[in-house]
N, C-alpha and C positions, 0 to 999 in steps of 0.2 A: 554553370553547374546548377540544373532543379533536383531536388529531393521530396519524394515521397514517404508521409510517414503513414502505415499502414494499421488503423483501429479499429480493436474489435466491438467497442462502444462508444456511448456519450460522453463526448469532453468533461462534461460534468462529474463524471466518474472515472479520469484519468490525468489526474494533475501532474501525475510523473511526466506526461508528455509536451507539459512546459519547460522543462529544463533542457529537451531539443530546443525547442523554439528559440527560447532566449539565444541559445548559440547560433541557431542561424541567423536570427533576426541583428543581433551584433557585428556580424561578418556579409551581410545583408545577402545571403543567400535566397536563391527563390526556393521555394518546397508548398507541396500540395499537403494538408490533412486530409486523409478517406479515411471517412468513419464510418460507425454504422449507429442511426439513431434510433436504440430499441426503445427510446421514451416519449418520442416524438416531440423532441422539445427544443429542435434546432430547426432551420429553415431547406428542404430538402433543393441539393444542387448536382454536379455532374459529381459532387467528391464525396457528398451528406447522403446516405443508401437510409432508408424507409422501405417496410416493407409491411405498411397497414397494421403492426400490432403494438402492443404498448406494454412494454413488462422486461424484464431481463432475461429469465429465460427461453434459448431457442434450443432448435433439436435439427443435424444434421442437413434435412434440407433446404433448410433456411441457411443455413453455411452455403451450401451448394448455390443458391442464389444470389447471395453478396460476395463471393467469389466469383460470379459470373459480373457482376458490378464492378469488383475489384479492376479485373482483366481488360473491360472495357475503358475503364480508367486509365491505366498504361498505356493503354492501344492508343488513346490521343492523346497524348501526353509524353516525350518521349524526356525520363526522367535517366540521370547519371548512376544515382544513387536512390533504393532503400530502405526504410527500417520499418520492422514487421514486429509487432508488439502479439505476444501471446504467443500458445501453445499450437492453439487451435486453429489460427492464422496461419503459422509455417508450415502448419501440415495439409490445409489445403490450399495452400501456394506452392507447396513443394517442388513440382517441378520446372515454374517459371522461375525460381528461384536459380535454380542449379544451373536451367538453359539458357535467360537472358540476364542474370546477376551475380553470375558467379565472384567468389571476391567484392559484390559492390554492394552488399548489404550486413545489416545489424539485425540480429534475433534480440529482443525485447521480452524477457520473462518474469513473471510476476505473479505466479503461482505454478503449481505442478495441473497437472489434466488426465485425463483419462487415456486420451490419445497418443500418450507418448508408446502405451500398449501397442501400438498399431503402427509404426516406421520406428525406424531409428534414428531419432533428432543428431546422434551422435555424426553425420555424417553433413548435416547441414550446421553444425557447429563448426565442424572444419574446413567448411564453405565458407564462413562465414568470414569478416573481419573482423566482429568481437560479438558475444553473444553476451548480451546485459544481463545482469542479476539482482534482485530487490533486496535476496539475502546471500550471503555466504553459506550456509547450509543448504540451501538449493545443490551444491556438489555433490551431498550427501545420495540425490537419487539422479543424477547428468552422469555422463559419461566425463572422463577426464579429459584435461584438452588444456592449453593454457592460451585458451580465448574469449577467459570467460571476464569481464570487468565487475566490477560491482557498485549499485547506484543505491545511496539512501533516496528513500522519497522526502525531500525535505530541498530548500533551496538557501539554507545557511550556509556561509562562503568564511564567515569569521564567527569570533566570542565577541565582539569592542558592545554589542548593545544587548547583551543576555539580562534578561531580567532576575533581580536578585529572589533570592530564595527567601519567602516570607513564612513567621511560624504558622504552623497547620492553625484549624479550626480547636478550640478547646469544648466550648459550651453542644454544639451539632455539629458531625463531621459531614461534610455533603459528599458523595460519590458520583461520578460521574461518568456515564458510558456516551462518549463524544461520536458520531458518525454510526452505520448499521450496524444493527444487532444481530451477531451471527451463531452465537452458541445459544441455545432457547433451553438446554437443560440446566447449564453451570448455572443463569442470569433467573433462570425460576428459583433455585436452590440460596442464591442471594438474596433475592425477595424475600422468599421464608424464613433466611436467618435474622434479618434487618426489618422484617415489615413490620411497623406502628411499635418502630425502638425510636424512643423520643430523643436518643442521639446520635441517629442519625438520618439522610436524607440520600437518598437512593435517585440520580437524576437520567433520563434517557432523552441525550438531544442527538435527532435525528427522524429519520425514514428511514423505510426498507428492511430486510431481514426477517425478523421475527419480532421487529418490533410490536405490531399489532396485535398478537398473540399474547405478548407479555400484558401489554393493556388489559385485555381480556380477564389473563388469569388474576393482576391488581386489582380489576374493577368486583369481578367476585367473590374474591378474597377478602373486601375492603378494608385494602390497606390504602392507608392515607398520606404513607412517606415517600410514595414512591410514588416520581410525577416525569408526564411525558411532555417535551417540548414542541417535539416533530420535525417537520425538515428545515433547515437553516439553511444562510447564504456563506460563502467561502467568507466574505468578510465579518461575520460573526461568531467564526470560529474561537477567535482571541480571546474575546468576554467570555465565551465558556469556560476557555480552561482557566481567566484569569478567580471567577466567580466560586470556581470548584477548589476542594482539600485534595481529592486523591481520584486519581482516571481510573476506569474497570480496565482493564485489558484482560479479563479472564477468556480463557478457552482453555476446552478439554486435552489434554495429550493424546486424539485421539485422532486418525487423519492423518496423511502426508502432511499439508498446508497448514494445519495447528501447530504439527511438530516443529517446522519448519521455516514457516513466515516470518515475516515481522510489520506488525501493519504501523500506518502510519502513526499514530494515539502514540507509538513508541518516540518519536521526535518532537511532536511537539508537545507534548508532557515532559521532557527533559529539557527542552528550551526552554517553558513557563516554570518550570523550576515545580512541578508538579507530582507528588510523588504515585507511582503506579501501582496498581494489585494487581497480581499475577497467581495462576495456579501452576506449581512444579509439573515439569514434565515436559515442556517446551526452549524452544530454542529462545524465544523471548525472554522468559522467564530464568533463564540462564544469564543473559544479559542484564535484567534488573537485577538480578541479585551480584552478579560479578562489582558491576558500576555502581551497588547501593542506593540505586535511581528507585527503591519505594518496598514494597512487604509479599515477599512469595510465601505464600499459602501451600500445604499438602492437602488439604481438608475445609471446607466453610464449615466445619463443625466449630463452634463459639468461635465465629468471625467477628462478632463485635467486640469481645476480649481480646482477637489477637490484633484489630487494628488498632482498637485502645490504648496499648500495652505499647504498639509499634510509637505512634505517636507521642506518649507519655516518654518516652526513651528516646524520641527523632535528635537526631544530631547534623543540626546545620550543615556544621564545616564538612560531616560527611558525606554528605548530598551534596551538596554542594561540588567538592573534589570532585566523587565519583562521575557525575553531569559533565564536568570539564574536560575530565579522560574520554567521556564515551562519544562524543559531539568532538572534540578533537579528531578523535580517528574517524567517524562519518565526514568530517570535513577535509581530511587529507585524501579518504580513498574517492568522495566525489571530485575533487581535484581533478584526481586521474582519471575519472571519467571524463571531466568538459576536456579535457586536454587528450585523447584518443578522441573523443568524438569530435572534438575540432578537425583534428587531423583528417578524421574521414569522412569530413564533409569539403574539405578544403583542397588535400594536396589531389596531384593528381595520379597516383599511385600509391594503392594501401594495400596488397594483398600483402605485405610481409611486417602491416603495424605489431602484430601480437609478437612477434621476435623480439621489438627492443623492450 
């Protein structure tokens, strides 16, 4: 049995694609990564696709090239099984898909695309063996189909070593925007509510997004509470959220993938025992307020009173509880993910997994 996992970027920007790994690498399955490195920050090889620029965004023919990449990839390679991550992937793979995989592959989805305007994924969904889900609401704009699983991004298996819930900051509350900055309107609007409030500290660790821009408007605004880290290593993640009172997770209600998503800052913020902000209007934000995992906002109009106010009133046992609930059922429904994706890396016949 080899397996092909098929990406549409840099490892470094797709951790979800370890929780394959681990499972083959367990069951010591062979499998190829083909990626594509739009940062140039891996070693190019027959499976690592470069194509001389450096940046995240590309534009159609650049698709059209590293699908010609892809293809050759296969062509030597003669693989049992694979799994196709993205939107924008399945759909120009589409018809290798359906000719040489029919039944032997996994759709990987992790955001909605533009593209889904342009085929009907709904029919490679029921091609498929299971078609992954980052969120549950992602049904919301899929076709129906009961093949669809659903994967936290997060590699928690049990609670036995959850970090206990420590009380907030009283004297400075520190804020904390962990990984890229993707909303540059809401994250201005926080600045302005918060900047040179001597209680609080406004922190952005990370690269990418709109971080630079925020820089910008801090630096000539000069406000003084609001400080940039820059990019970090996966294993420095921990001290951040250990060092911070409360995660931003703000984004606008506005967008399919606002509405919709749930990004990573949602798990390990509730593992660190971390409480989050959120702006109503989102599927995220529905979930923090359900599990009491931190303070949803209608408005940053006097945000510093109402995180104040949250704080002053924090109640352990209830963060607490709610964290237990909500990381329990991430940890039952990834179950059932390593447990079909075992299966369809493993047995020798899967087109009929999604029935039991």
């Amino acid at each position: 049995m080899k397996i092909a996992l098929i990406c549409p970027a840099n490892r470094l920007y797709m951790p979800y694609v370890q929780s394959y790994e681990q499972l083959l690498k367990a069951q010591q399955i062979d499998y190829d990564i083909i990626n594509w490195d739009r940062l140039q920050l891996e070693t190019p090889s027959e499976t690592c696709y470069q194509d001389g620029k450096i940046g995240h965004q590309r534009h159609i023919i650049d698709y059209v090239k590293y699908k010609r990449f892809i293809l050759q990839a296969l062509q030597r390679t003669q693989y049992d099984r694979i799994i196709v991550f993205s939107i924008q992937l399945t759909y120009f793979l589409k018809e290798i898909l359906l000719r040489s995989f029919p039944q032997r592959f996994i759709v990987d989805i992790r955001d909605h695309h533009k593209l889904l305007h342009f085929f009907d994924i709904g029919k490679w969904v029921d091609s498929s063996v299971w078609t992954v889900l980052s969120s549950a609401r992602f049904q919301n704009w899929l076709p129906k189909s009961n093949r669809y699983l659903i994967h936290h991004n997060t590699p928690l298996t049990n609670l036995s070593n959850l970090p206990h819930c420590t009380p907030p900051a009283t004297q400075k509350i520190r804020i904390a925007n962990i990984g890229a900055t993707r909303d540059i309107a809401i994250n201005k609007s926080l600045i302005r509510s918060l900047g040179n409030n001597i209680g609080f500290e406004v922190h952005y660790h990370g690269a990418g997004g709109c971080t630079e821009e925020l820089k910008k408007y801090t630096a000539k605004h000069q406000i003084a509470n609001v400080l940039f880290s820059g990019r970090y290593e996966a294993h420095q993640e921990t001290a951040l959220y250990a060092r911070s009172d409360m995660i931003n997770i703000l984004r606008e209600a506005k967008g399919v993938n606002n509405q919709t998503a749930l990004p990573n800052r949602l798990y390990h913020a509730a593992f660190m025992a971390k409480p989050l902000l959120a702006l109503a209007g989102s599927y995220v934000a529905e979930l923090v307020a359900e599990y009491q995992l931190g303070l949803v906002v209608s408005s940053l109009q006097e945000i510093d009173q109402q995180i104040s106010h949250y704080f002053k009133h924090f109640s352990q046992e209830q963060f607490d509880e709610g964290r237990v609930l909500f990381l329990s059922h991430v940890i039952e429904e990834n179950a059932l993910f390593r447990q079909q994706v075992l299966a369809f890396c493993t047995e020798e016949k899967v087109g009929a997994m999604h029935e039991t």
